[in-house]
C-alpha positions in Angstrom: -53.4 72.7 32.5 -49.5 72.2 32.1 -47.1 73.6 29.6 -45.8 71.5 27.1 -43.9 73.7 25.2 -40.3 72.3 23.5 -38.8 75.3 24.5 -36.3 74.8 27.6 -36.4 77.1 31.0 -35.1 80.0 30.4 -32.0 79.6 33.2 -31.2 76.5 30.8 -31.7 78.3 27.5 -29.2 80.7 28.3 -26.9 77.8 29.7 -27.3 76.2 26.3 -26.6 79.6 24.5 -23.2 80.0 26.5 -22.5 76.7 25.8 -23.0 77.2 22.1 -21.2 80.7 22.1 -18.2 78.4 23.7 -18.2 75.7 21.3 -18.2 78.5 18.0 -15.7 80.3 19.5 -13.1 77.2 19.8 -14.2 75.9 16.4 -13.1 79.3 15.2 -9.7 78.8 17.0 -9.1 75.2 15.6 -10.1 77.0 12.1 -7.3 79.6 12.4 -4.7 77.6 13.5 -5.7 75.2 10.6 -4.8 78.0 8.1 -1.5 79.3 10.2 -0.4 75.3 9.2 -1.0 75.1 5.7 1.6 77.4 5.2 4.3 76.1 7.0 3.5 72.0 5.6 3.5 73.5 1.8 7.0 75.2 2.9 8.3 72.0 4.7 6.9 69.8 1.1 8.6 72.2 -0.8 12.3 71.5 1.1 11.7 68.1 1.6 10.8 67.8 -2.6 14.0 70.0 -3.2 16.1 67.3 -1.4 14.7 64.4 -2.6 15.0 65.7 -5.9 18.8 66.4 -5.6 19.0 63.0 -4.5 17.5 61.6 -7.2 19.2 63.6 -9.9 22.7 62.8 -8.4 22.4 58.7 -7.6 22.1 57.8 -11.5 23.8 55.0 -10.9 20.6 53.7 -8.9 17.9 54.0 -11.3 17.3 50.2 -11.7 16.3 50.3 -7.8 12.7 50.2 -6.2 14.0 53.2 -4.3 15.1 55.0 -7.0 11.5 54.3 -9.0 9.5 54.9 -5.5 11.7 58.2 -5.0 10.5 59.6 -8.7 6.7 58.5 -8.4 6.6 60.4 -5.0 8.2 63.4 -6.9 5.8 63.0 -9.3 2.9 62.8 -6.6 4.1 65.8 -5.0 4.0 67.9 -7.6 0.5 68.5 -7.4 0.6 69.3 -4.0 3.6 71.7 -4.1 2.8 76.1 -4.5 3.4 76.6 -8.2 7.2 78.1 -7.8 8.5 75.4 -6.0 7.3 72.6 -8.4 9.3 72.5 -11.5 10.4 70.1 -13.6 11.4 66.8 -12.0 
């Protein structure tokens, strides 16, 4: 009578299992470095929405532009996205 059973050899079982152990522990490194990033982008948003800002507020003289409306609706946009101190009023 043969065996049928689902269940791999061991020698492979445990080739699987180191596999596996692998796999978790990279998707655990991709995972911190994720959160090391969010960080640093909501720092370089908050600079980059700083400057575009003083831009904005100091070309008056352009506020009949597409530039000048596209420049605002980002601002706007980014708002959302910006940490809470960093945000203020356009």
């Amino acid at each position: 009578m043969q065996n049928h059973s689902t269940q791999p050899p061991i020698a492979l079982s445990g080739i699987q299992s180191c596999k596996d152990e692998y796999t978790i522990r990279k998707q655990e490194e991709v995972l911190q470095e994720s959160l090391m990033m969010v960080p640093d982008c909501q720092r370089r948003l908050a600079k980059a929405f700083e400057e575009l800002k003083k831009i904005v507020e100091e070309e008056t003289d352009m506020t009949e532009t597409g530039e000048y409306q596209t420049a605002q609706k980002v601002l706007e946009d980014a708002k959302s996205e910006l940490p809470d101190s960093a945000g203020g009023a356009c």
